[in-house]
C-alpha positions as CSV (number, residue, x, y, z in Angstrom):
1,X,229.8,42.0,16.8
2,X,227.4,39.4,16.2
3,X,225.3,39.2,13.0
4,X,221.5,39.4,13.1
5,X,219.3,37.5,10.9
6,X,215.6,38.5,10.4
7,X,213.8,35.0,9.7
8,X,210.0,35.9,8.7
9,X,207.1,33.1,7.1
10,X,204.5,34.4,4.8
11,X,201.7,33.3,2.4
12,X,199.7,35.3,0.5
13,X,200.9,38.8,2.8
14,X,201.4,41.6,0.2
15,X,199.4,44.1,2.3
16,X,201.6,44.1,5.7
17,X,204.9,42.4,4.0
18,X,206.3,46.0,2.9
19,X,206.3,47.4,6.4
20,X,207.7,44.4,7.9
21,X,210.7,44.2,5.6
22,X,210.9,48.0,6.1
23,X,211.2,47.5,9.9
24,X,214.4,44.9,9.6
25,X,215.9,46.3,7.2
26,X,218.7,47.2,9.0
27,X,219.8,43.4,10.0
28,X,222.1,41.5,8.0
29,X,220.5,39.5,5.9
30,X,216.3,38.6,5.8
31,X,215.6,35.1,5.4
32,X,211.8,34.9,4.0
33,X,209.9,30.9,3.8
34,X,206.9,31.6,1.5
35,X,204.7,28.8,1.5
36,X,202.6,28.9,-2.1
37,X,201.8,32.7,-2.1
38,X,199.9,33.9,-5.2
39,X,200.0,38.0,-4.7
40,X,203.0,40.1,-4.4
41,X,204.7,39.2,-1.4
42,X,207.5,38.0,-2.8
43,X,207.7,40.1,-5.7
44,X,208.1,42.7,-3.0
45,X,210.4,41.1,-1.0
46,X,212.9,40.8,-3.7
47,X,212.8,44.3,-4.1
48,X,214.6,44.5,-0.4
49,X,216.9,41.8,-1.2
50,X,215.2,39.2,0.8
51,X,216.8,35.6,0.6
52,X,213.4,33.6,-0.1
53,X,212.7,29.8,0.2
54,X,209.8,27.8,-1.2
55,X,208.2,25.4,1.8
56,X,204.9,23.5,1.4
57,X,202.4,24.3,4.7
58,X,202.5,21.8,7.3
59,X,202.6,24.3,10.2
60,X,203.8,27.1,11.5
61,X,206.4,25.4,13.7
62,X,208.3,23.8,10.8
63,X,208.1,27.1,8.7
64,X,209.8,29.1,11.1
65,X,212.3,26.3,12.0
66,X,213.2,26.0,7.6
67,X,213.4,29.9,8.2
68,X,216.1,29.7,10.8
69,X,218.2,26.1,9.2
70,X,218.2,28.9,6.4
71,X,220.3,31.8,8.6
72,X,223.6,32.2,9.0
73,X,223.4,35.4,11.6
74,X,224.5,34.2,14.9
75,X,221.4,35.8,16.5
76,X,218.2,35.2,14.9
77,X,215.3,37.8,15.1
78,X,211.6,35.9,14.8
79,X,209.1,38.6,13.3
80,X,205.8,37.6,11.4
81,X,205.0,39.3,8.3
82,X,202.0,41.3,10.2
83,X,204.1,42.5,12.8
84,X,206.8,45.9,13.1
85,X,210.0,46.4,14.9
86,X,210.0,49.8,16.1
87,X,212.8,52.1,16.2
88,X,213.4,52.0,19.7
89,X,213.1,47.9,19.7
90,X,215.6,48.2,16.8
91,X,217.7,50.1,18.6
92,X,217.5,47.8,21.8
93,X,218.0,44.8,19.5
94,X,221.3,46.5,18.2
95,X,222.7,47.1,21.1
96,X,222.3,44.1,22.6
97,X,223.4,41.8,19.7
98,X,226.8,44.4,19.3
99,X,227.7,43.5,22.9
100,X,226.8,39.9,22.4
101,X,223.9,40.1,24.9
102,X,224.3,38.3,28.7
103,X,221.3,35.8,27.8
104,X,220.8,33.8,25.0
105,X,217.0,34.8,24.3
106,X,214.9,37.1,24.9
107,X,210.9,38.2,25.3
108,X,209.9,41.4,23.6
109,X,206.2,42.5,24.7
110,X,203.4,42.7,21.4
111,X,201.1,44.9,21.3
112,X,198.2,44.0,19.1
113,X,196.0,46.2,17.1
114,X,192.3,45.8,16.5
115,X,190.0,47.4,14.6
116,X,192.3,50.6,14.6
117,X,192.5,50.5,18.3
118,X,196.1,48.9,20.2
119,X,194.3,46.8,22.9
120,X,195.9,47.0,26.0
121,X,194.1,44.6,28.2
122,X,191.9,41.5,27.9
123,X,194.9,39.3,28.5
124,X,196.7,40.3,25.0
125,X,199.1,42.9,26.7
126,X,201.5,42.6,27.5
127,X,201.9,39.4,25.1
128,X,205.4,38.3,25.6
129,X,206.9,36.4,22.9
130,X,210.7,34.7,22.9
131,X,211.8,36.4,19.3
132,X,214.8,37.3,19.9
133,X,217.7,34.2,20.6
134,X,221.0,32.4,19.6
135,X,220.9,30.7,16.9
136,X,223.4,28.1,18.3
137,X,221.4,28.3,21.8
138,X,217.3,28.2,20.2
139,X,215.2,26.8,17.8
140,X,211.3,26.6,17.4
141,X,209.1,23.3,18.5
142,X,207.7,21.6,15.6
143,X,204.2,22.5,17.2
144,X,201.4,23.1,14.0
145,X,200.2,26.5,16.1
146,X,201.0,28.0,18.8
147,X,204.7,27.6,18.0
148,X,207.4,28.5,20.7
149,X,211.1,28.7,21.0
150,X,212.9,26.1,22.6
151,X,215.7,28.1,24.3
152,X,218.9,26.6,26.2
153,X,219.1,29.1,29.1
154,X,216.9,31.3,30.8
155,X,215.9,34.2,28.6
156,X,215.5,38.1,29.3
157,X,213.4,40.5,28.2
158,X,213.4,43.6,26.6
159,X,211.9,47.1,26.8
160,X,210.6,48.2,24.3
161,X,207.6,46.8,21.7
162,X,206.7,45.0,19.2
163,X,204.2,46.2,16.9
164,X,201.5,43.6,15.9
165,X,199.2,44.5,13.5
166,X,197.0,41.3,13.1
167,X,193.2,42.8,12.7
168,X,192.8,45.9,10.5
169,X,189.2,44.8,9.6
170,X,186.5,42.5,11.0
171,X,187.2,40.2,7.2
172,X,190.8,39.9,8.3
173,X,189.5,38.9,11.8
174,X,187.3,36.2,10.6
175,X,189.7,35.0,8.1
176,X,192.2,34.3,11.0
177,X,189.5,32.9,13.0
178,X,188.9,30.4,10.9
179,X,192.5,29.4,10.2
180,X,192.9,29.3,14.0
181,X,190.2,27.4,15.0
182,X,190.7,24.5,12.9
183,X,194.0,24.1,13.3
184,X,193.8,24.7,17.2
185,X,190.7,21.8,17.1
186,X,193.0,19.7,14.9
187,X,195.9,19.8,17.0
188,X,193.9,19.3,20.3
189,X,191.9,16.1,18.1
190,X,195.6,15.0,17.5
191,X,196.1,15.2,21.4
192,X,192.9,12.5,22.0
193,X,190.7,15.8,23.2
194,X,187.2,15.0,23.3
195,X,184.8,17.8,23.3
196,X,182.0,17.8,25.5
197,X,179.2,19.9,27.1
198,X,181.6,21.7,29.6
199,X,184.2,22.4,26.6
200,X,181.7,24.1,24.3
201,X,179.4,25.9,27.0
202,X,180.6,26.2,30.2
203,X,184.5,27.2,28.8
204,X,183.2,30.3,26.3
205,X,181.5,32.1,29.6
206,X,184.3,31.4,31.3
207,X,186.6,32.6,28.6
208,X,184.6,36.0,28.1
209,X,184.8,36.6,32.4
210,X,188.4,35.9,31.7
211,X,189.2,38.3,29.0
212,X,186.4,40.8,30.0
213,X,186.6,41.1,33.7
214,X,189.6,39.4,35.6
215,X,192.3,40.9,32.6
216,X,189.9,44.0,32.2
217,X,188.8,44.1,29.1
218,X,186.5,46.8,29.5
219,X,189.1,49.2,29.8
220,X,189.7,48.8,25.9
221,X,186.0,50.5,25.2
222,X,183.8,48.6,22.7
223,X,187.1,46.8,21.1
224,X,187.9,45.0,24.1
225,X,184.2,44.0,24.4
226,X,183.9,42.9,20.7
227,X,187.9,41.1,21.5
228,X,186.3,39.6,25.0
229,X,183.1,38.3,23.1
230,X,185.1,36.8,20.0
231,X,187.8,35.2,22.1
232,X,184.5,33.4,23.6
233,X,182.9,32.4,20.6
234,X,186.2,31.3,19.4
235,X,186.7,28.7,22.0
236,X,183.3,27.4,21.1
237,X,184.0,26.7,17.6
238,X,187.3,25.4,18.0
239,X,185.3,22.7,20.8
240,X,182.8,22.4,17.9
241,X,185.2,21.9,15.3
242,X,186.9,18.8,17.6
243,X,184.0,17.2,17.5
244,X,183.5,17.2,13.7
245,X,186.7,16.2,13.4
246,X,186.5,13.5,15.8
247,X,183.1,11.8,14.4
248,X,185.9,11.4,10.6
249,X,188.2,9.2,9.6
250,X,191.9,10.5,9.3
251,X,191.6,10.9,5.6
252,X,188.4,13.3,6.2
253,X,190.5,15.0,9.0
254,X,192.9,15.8,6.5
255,X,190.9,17.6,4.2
256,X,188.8,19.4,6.6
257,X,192.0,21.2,7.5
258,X,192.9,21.9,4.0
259,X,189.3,23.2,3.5
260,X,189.3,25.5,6.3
């Protein structure tokens, strides 16, 4: 039987960081990269015996990939410190990793709350995510956002879900927004993206027909309007932000991300 390893970034997470740990408790060891947090999340991680490692921020992509170096389970088991594995995922996961598994990775589905509310539509179910995957087989892109396993083999997927719960309030919302948007505009400034009229009025409409009406939306009540109208507005800002960005020099790049 293979050994599991839980490998989980955080920063400043002491409201969700207790259920997390509580949900992989059951793995052999939990490998926690904390990158300058100043509540109690890792005062409470040491309470579960968690292994943690200091890393300064310079993405989420080289977090998790410190987080894995740091394993020594043979499968490792990617789970953010907002998110919940589920008895029944446990219990999928367990099996799987006692029989060795026929596939080196695999995709478990997220479901994401909102605002109290699991959104099943708008394009954000089912969210599959590679989380699951051989150490010796996987690792994670260096990528600032947007992060993804790099997997040798073609991956399965699993049954059951994983439990995301990214947007308890409309300040947590906002808070990620943010976050998001400037490092997505950084990122796509890095790429030579040049923002333009299409990018920041043409692509929100087309964003909100997306998330609204082609991935029905609208079958999530008010939430999936308020998620379909945000997503919208988020692509506009992140267009708006690459434009700021570009009129700077790369020192002033640098410190607009550290300011947002």
């Amino acid at each position: 039987m293979s050994q599991v390893s839980a490998v989980i970034i955080a920063r400043d997470e002491e409201k969700n960081i207790r259920r997390c740990l509580e949900s992989v408790s059951w793995t052999d060891e939990i490998i926690l990269v904390d990158s300058g947090s100043q509540d109690r999340t890792l005062e409470i991680a040491g309470e579960y015996g968690v292994k943690s490692f200091h890393r300064p921020w310079n993405g989420y992509g080289t977090a998790k990939k410190e987080a894995v170096r740091r394993a020594s389970g043979e499968w490792i088991l990617s789970v953010d410190a907002d998110e919940e594995v589920p008895p029944a995922l446990r219990d999928e996961i367990k099996e799987i990793t006692a029989s060795d598994g026929s596939r080196h990775g695999y995709y478990i589905s997220r479901k994401t709350m909102f605002l109290g509310r699991w959104i099943k539509h708008c394009g954000w179910y089912p969210d599959y995510v590679l989380r699951l995957f051989r150490r010796s087989y996987g690792d994670f892109n260096d990528a600032v956002v947007h992060e993804k396993v790099i997997l040798d083999g073609e991956p399965g997927r699993l049954k059951n879900e994983l439990l995301h719960y990214s947007y308890p309030t409309l300040e947590d919302y906002f808070r990620k927004f943010s976050w998001y948007t400037t490092l997505g505009a950084d990122e796509a400034a890095r790429k030579g993206v040049r923002a333009g009229w299409f990018d920041i009025a043409v692509k929100p409409a087309l964003s909100f027909l997306s998330h609204y009406i082609v991935r029905q939306g609208f079958r999530d009540g008010i939430e999936g309007f308020m998620v379909s109208v945000l997503s919208s507005i988020a692509v506009m800002v992140k267009y708006a932000k690459v434009r700021e960005i570009n009129r700077n020099d790369q020192t002033t790049r640098e410190k607009y991300v550290e300011r947002n």
